[in-house]
KOLTIRO-149079 format. One record per residue (C-alpha): residue number from 1; residue in three letters; x, y, z. Coordinates in nm, 2 decimals, always signed. Example, Ala and Ser with C-alpha at 12.3 -4.5 7.8 and 13.67 -1.06 7.14 Angstrom:
- vexro,kegu,c1,c2,c3
- 1,ALA,+1.23,-0.45,+0.78
- 2,SER,+1.37,-0.11,+0.71
//
This chain:
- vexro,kegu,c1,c2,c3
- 1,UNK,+0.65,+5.25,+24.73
- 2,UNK,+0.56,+4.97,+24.46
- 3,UNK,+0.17,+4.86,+24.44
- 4,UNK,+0.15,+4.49,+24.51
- 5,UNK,+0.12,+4.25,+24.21
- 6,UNK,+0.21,+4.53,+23.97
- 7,UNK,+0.44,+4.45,+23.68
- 8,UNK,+0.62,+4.74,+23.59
- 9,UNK,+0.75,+4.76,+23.27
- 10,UNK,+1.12,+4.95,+23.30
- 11,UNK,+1.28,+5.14,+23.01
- 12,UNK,+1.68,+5.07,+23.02
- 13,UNK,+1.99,+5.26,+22.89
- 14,UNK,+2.10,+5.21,+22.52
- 15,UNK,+2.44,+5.22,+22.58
- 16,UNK,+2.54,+5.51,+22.82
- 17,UNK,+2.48,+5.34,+23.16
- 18,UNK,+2.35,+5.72,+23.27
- 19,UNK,+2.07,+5.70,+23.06
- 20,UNK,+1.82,+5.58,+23.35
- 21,UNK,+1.57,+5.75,+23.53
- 22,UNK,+1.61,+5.77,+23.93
- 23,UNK,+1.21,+5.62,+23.92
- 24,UNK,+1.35,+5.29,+23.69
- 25,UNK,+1.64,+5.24,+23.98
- 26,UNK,+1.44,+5.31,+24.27
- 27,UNK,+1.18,+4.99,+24.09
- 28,UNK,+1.43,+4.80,+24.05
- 29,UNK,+1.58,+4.80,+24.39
- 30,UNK,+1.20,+4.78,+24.53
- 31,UNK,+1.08,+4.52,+24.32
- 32,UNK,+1.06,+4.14,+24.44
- 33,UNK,+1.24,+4.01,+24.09
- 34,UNK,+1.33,+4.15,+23.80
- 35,UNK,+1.27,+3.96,+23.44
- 36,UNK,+1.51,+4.04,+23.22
- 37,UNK,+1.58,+3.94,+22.84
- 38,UNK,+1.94,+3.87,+22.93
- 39,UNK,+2.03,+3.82,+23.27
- 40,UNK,+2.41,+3.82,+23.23
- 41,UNK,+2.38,+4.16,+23.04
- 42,UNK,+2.14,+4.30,+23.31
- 43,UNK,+2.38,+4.23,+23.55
- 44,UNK,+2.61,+4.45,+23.44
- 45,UNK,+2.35,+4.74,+23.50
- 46,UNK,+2.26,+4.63,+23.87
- 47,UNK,+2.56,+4.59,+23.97
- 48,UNK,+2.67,+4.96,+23.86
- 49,UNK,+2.40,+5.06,+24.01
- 50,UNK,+2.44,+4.86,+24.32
- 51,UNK,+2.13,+4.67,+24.28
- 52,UNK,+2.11,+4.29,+24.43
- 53,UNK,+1.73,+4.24,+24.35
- 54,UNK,+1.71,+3.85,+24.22
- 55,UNK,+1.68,+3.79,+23.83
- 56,UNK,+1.53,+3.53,+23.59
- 57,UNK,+1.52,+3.51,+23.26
- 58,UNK,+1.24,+3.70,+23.01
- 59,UNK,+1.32,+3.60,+22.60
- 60,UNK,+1.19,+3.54,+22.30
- 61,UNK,+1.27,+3.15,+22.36
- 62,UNK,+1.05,+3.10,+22.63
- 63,UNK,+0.87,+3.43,+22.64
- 64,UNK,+0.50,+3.22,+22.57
- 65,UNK,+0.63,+2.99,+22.94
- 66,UNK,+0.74,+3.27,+23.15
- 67,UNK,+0.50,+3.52,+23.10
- 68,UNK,+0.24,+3.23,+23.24
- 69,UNK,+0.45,+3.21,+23.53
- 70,UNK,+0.54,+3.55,+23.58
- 71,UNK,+0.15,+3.61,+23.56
- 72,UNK,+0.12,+3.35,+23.92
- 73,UNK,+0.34,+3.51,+24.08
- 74,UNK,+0.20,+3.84,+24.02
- 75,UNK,-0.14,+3.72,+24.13
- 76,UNK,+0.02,+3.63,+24.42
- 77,UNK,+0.11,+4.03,+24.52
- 78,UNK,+0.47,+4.02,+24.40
- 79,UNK,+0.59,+4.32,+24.22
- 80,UNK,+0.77,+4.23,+23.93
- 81,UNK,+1.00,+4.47,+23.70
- 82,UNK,+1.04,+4.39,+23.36
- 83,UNK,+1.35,+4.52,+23.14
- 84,UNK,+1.51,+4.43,+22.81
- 85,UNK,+1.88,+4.47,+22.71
- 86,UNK,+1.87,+4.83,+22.59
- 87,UNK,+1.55,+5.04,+22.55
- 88,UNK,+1.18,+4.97,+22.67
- 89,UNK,+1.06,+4.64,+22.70
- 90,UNK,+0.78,+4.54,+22.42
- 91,UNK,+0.95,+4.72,+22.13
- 92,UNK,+1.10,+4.47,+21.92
- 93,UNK,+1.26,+4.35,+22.23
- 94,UNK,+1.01,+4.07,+22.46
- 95,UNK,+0.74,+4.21,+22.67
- 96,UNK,+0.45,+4.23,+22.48
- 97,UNK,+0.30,+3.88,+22.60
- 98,UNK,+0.32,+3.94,+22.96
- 99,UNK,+0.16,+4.25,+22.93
- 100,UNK,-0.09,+4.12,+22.71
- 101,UNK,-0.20,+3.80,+22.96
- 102,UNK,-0.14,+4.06,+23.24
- 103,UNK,-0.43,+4.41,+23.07
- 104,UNK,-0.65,+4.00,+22.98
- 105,UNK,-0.66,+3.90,+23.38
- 106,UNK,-0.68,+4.25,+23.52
- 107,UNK,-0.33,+4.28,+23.68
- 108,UNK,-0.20,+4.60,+23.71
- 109,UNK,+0.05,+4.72,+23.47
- 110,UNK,+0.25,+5.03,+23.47
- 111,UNK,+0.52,+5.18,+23.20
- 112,UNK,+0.83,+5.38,+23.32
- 113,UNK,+0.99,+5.55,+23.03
- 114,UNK,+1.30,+5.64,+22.93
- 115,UNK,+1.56,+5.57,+22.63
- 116,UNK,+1.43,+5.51,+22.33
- 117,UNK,+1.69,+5.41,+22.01
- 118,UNK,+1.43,+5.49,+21.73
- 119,UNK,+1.30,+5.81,+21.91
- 120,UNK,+1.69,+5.91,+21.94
- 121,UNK,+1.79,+5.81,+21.59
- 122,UNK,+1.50,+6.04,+21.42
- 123,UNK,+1.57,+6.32,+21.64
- 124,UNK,+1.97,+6.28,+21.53
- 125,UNK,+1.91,+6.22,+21.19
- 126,UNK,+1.71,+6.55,+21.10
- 127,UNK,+1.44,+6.40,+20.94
- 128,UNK,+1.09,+6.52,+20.98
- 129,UNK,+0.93,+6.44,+21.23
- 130,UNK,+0.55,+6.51,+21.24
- 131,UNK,+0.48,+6.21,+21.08
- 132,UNK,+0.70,+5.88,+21.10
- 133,UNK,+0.71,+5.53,+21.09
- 134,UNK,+0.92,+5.27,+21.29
- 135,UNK,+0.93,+4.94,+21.20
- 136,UNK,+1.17,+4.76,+21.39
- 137,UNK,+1.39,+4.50,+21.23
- 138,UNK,+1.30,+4.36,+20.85
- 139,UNK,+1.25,+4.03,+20.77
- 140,UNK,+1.56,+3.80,+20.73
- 141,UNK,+1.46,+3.64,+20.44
- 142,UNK,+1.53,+3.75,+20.16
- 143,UNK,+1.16,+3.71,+19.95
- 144,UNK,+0.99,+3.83,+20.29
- 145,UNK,+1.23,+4.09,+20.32
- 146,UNK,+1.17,+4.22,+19.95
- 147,UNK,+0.84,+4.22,+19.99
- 148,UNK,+0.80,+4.49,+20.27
- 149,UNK,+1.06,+4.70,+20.11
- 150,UNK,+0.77,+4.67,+19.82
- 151,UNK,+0.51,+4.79,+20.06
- 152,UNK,+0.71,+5.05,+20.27
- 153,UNK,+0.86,+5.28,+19.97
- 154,UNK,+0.56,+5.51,+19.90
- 155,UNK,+0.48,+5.60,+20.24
- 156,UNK,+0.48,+6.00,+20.25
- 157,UNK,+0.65,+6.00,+20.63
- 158,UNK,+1.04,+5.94,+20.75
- 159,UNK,+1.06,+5.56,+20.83
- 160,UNK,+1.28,+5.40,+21.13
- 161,UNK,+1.46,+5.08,+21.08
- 162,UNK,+1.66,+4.85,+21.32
- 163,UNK,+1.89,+4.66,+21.15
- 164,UNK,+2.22,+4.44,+21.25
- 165,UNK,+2.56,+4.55,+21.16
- 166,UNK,+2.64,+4.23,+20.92
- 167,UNK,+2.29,+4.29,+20.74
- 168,UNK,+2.36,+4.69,+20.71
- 169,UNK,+2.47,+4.70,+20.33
- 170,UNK,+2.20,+4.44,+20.22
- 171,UNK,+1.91,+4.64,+20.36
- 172,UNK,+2.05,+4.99,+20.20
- 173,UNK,+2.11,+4.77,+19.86
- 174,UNK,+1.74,+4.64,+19.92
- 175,UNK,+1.62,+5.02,+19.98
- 176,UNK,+1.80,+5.18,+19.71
- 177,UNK,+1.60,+4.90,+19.50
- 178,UNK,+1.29,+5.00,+19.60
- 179,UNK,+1.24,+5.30,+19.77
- 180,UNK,+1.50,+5.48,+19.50
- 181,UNK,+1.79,+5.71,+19.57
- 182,UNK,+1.63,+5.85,+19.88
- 183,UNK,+1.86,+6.08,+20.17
- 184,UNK,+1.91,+5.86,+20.45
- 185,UNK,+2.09,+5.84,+20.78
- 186,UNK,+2.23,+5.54,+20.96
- 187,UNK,+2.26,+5.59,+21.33
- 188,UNK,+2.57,+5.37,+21.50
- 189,UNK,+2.65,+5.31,+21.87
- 190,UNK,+2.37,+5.56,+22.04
- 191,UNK,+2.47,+5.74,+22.32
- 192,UNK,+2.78,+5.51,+22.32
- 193,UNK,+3.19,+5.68,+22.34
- 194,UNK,+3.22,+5.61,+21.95
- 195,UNK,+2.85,+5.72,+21.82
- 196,UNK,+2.84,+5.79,+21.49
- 197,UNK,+2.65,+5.96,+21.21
- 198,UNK,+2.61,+5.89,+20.88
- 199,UNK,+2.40,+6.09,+20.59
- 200,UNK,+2.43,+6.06,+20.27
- 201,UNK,+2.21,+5.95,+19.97
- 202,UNK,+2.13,+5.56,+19.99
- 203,UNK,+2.44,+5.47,+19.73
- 204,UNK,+2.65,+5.72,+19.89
- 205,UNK,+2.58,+5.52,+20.24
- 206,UNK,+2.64,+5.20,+20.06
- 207,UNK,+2.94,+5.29,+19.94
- 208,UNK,+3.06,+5.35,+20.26
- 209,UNK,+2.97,+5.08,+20.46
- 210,UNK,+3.15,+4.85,+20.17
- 211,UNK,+3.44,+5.03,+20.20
- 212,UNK,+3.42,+5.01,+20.60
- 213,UNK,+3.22,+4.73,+20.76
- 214,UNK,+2.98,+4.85,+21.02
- 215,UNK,+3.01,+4.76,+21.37
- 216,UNK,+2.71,+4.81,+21.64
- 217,UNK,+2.33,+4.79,+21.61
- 218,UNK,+2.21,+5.01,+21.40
- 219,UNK,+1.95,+5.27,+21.31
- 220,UNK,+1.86,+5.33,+20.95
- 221,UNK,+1.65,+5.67,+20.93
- 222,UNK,+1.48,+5.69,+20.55
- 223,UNK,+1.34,+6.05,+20.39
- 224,UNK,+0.95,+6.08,+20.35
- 225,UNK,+0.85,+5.94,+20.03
- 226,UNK,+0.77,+6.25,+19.81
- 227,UNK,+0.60,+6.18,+19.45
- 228,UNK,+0.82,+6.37,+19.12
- 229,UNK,+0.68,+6.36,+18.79
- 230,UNK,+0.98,+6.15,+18.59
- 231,UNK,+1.09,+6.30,+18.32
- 232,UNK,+1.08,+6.04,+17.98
- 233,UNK,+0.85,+5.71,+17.97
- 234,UNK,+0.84,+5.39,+17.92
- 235,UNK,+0.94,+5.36,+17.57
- 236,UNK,+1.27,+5.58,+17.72
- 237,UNK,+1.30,+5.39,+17.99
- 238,UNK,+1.28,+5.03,+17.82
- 239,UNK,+1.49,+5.13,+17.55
- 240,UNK,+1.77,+5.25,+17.79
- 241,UNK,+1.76,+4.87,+17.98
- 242,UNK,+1.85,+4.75,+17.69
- 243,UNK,+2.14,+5.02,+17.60
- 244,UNK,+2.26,+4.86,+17.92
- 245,UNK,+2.22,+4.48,+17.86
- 246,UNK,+2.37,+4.57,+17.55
- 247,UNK,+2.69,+4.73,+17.80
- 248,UNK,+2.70,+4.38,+17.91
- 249,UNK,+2.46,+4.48,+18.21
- 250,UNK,+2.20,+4.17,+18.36
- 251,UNK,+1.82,+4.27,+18.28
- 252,UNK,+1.78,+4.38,+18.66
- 253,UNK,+2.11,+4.57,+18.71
- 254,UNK,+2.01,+4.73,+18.34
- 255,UNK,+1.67,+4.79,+18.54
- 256,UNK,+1.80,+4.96,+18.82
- 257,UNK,+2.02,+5.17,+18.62
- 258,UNK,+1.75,+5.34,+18.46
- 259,UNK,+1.51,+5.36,+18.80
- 260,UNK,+1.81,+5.57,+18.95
- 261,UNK,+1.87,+5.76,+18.66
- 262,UNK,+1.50,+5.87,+18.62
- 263,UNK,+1.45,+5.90,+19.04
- 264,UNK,+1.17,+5.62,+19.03
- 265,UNK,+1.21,+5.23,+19.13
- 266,UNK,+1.30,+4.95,+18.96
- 267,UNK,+0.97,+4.77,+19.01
- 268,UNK,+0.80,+5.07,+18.79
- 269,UNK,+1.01,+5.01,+18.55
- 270,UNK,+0.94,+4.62,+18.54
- 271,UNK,+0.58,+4.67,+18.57
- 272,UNK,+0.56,+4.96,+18.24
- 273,UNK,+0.70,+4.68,+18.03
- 274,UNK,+0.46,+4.42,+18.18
- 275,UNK,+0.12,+4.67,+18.13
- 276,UNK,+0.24,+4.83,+17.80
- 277,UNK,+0.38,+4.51,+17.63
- 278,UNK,+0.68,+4.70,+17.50
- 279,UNK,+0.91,+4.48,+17.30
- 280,UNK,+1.08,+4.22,+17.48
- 281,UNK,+1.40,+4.21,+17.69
- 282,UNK,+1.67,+3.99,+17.74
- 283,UNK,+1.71,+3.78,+18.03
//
C-alpha cells in the first residue's frame, strides 16, 4: 500500500517492455496520477501492462510549472508516481526539480529502481568499472561542446556518454581530437530486438558509423585515460605538422596527424608550439 502524499520516483524499461519491476507496476496501478515526460509514449507501457491510472504531463518545457503543482497536490495526500520515457527519472531525463521542491518542503520521496542505460552500457562494453564517469548528453554547441571534451580527456576512469544517433560521428570525431586514439564502445538499441555492439579504437568506430549511419539512442563508453611517455618532442612533432601542410594538409588536420601518430592530443601539440615558440606555422 502507497504512503499518502509520497511521490515516488519509478525507474522504466529502456526498450524491452519486461524490464520493470513488479514494485514499479504495482505503484503505478496504486498511485492517484502518474507524471510522465511523454504521455503518449507512456501510454504504450500502461496499456501493456493493463494500467488505466490517469496521466499528465512532466517535461523539460514546463518542468519549473508542474513540479509547483505536482508539489499541491502532494500536500494534499495524493500519491503521485513519477516516470520518464526510458530509464529513472532525474538522470538526464526531468525529475530532478520536483524532487528538489519536494526533500525543500518535507514531502516524502521514495526511489524505485530499475533499468539503467549507462549502468547497462558499461557493464556491456567491458570497461572497468571501479571507477567511472557518466556524463549524460554533451553540449550541442559546438565551442561548448569542445570545451568539455577539453576538460574530460585526462580523467584516469572509463567515462559514459549519451549521445543522439545523427550527432554519433561528430562526438567520436570530437573525442578522437581530444581524448586521442582511445578503445571505445558505442552501445545501440539496449535491451532492444536489434541491440548492437560496437568496439573498436575511436577511428576505427568512426569509420564505421560513416560508412553506416547510426540509428537509436546511443551509448558511447570511452577507456580510462592512462598517461604514456610520447616518444620524440616538440621540435619532432612541429616539424612533422609542417611535413603535412607541406602534403597539402590544413594546420589542424597536420595537427591531428601528428597527435595520433605520437598517442597524445592535438591541443598538446598546439600548446608546445605556443610555450616553446618553435618556428612558425602556416595557417
Amino acid at each position: 500500500m502507497l504512503a499518502k502524499g509520497t511521490l515516488y520516483v519509478c525507474a522504466t524499461p529502456i526498450g524491452n517492455l519486461g524490464d520493470i519491476t513488479l514494485r514499479v507496476l504495482d505503484t503505478l496501478r496504486e498511485a492517484d496520477l502518474i507524471a510522465a515526460e511523454d504521455t503518449r509514449h507512456s501510454q504504450k507501457l500502461l496499456q501493456h501492462y493493463r494500467i488505466n491510472t490517469h496521466m499528465t504531463s512532466y517535461h523539460e518545457h514546463n518542468e519549473k510549472k508542474k513540479s509547483l503543482e505536482l508539489v499541491e497536490k502532494l500536500k494534499t495526500g495524493q500519491t503521485i508516481a513519477l516516470i520518464s520515457d526510458a530509464g529513472l527519472p532525474g538522470i538526464s531525463d526531468p525529475g530532478c526539480e520536483v524532487i528538489r521542491l519536494c526533500l525543500a518542503e518535507n514531502i516524502p520521496v521514495d526511489v524505485l529502481p530499475g533499468p539503467n542505460a549507462a549502468l547497462t552500457a558499461l557493464v556491456l562494453s567491458g570497461m572497468p568499472t571501479e571507477h567511472f564517469a557518466f556524463h549524460g548528453f554533451l553540449p550541442a554547441a559546438t565551442g561548448v561542446r569542445e570545451k568539455s571534451l577539453e576538460q574530460l580527456a585526462n580523467l584516469p576512469q572509463t567515462q559514459i556518454f549519451y549521445e543522439a544517433p545523427h550527432r554519433l560521428v561528430a562526438t567520436l570525431r570530437g573525442i578522437s581530437e581530444y581524448f586521442g586514439e582511445r578503445d571505445v564502445v558505442v552501445v545501440r538499441e539496449l535491451t532492444k530486438l536489434h541491440q548492437q555492439v560496437h568496439k573498436g579504437t575511436v577511428q576505427e568506430l568512426i569509420e564505421t558509423f560513416e560508412l553506416t549511419a547510426p540509428r537509436g539512442e546511443c551509448c558511447i563508453v570511452i577507456a580510462p585515460y592512462v598517461p604514456v611517455k610520447p616518444v620524440g618532442g616538440p621540435e619532432e612533432w612541429c616539424q612533422e605538422v609542417k611535413e603535412g601542410i607541406n602534403r597539402g594538409l590544413s594546420k589542424k588536420d597536420a595537427m591531428k596527424e601528428v597527435a595520433r601518430r605520437y598517442g597524445i592530443r592535438k591541443s598538446e601539440v598546439y600548446q608546445v608550439y605556443e610555450k616553446e615558440g618553435l618556428p612558425g606555422l602556416p595557417s
